[in-house]
C-alpha positions in Angstrom: -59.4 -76.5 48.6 -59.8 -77.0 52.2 -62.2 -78.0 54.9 -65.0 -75.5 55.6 -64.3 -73.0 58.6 -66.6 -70.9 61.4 -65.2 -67.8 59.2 -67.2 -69.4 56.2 -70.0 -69.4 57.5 -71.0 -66.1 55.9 -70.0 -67.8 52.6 -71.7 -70.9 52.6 -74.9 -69.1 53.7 -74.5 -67.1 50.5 -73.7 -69.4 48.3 -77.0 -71.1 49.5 -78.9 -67.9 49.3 -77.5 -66.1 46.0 -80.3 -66.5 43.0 -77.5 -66.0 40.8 -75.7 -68.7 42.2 -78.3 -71.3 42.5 -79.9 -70.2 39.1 -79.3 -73.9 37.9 -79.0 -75.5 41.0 -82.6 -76.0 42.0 -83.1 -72.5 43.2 -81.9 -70.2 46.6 -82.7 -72.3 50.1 -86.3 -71.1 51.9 -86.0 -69.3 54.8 -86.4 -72.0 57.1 -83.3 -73.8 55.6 -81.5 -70.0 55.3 -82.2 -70.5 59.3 -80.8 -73.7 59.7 -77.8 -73.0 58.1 -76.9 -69.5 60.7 -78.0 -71.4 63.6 -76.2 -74.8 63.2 -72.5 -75.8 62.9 -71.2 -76.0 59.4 -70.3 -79.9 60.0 -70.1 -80.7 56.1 -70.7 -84.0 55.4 -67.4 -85.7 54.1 -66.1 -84.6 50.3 -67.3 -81.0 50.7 -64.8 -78.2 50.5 -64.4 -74.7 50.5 -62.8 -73.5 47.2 -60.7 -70.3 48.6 -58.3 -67.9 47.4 -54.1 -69.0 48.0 -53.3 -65.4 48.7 -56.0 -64.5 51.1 -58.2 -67.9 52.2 -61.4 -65.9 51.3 -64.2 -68.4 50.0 -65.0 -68.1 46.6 -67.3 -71.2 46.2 -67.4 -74.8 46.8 -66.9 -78.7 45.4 -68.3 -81.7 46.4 -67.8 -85.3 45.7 -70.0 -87.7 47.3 -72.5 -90.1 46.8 -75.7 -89.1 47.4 -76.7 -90.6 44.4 -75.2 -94.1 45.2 -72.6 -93.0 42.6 -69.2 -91.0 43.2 -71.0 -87.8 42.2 -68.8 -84.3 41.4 -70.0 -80.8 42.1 -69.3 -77.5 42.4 -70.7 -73.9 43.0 -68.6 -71.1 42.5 -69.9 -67.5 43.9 -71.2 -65.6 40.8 -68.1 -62.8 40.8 -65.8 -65.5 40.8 -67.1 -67.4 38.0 -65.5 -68.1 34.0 -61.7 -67.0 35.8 -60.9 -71.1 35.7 -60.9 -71.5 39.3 -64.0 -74.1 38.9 -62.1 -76.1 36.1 -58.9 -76.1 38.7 -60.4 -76.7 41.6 -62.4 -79.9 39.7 -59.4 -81.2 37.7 -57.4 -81.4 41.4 -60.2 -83.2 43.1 -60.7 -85.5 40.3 -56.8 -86.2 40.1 -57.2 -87.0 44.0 -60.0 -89.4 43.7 -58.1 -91.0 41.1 -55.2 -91.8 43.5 -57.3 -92.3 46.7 -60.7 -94.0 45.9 -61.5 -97.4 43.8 -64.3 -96.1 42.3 -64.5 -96.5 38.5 -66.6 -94.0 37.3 -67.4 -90.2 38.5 -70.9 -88.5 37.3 -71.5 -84.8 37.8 -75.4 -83.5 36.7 -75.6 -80.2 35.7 -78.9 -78.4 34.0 -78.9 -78.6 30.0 -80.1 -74.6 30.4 -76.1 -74.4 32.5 -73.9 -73.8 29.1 -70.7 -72.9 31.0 -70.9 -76.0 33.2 -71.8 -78.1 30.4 -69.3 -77.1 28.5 -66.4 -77.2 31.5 -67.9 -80.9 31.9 -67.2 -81.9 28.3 -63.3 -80.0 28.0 -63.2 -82.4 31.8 -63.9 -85.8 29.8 -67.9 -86.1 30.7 -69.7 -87.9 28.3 -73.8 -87.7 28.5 -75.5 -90.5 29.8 -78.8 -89.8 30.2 -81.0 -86.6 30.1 -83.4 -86.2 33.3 -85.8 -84.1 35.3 -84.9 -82.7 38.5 -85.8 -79.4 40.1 -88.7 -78.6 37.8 -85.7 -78.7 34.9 -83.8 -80.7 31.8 -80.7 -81.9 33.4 -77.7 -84.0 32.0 -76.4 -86.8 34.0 -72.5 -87.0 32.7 -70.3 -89.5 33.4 -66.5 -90.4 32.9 -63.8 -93.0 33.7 -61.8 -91.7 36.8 -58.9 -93.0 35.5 -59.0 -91.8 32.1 -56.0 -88.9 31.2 -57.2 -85.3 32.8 -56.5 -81.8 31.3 -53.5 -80.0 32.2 -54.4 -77.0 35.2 -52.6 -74.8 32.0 -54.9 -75.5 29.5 -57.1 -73.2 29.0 -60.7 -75.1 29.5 -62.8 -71.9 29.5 -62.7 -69.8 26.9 -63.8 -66.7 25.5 -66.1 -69.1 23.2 -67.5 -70.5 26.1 -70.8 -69.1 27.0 -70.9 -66.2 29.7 -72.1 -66.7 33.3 -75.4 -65.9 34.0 -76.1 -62.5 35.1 -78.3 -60.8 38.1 -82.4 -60.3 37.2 
């Protein structure tokens, strides 16, 4: 995890753009936002970062933890070639094991579509308990919630497995 770069920039557009991608996450930007984001600087609000590789610093995808929702909220997109390889449940079980040590907060919530099995599932093996069910996006979402402080998984445990469900795939 690290700060978001000008080399990114390709990236993050992607990650914005990809259907596959935003399949659960509200859909890809318009065109007019797609615009926006090549033309302005990437200036990430605080809690975003680039998830990228140790052995090249390529971006494979992103995690959030903010609180647009009033709430310390988690969140991540990985691109959709990087996905069920684990680096989502790492990249989530460090930031969560930060925010622990850092922040007061009490509690953490992520939201994720019910239709999102793989990220439901990661949610649960993370210590996520359901909290409510909502509408958001023109879909069924879960709003999850745990205890920040409560015991996290080992990054050697294996929290996605071949029993988990398999990432979506391209239309």
């Amino acid at each position: 995890m690290r700060p978001p770069g000008d080399d990114d920039r390709g990236s993050v557009i992607r990650l914005m753009t990809d259907p596959v991608t935003r399949e659960y996450l509200g859909g890809a930007v318009d065109y007019a936002s797609r615009q926006a984001l090549e033309l302005s600087p990437l200036g990430l609000t605080w809690g975003r970062w680039v998830l990228a590789l140790a052995e090249d610093d390529i971006m494979i995808g992103s995690i959030t933890l903010g609180y647009d929702r009033g709430e310390l909220e988690l969140s991540y997109a990985l691109l959709p070639e990087w996905t069920g390889m684990g680096y989502a449940a790492e990249s989530c079980i460090a930031l969560l094991g930060w925010a622990r040590n850092e922040l007061e907060d009490e509690q953490v919530i992520a939201i994720t579509q019910t239709r999102n099995k793989r990220s439901v599932a990661l949610l649960r093996k993370l210590g996520f308990t359901v909290r409510k069910g909502l509408e958001e996006f023109g879909a069924q979402q879960l709003l999850l919630e745990r205890a920040l402080h409560d015991p996290l998984p080992e990054h050697a445990q294996p929290l996605q497995t071949a029993a988990d469900p398999p990432p979506p795939t391209r239309r």
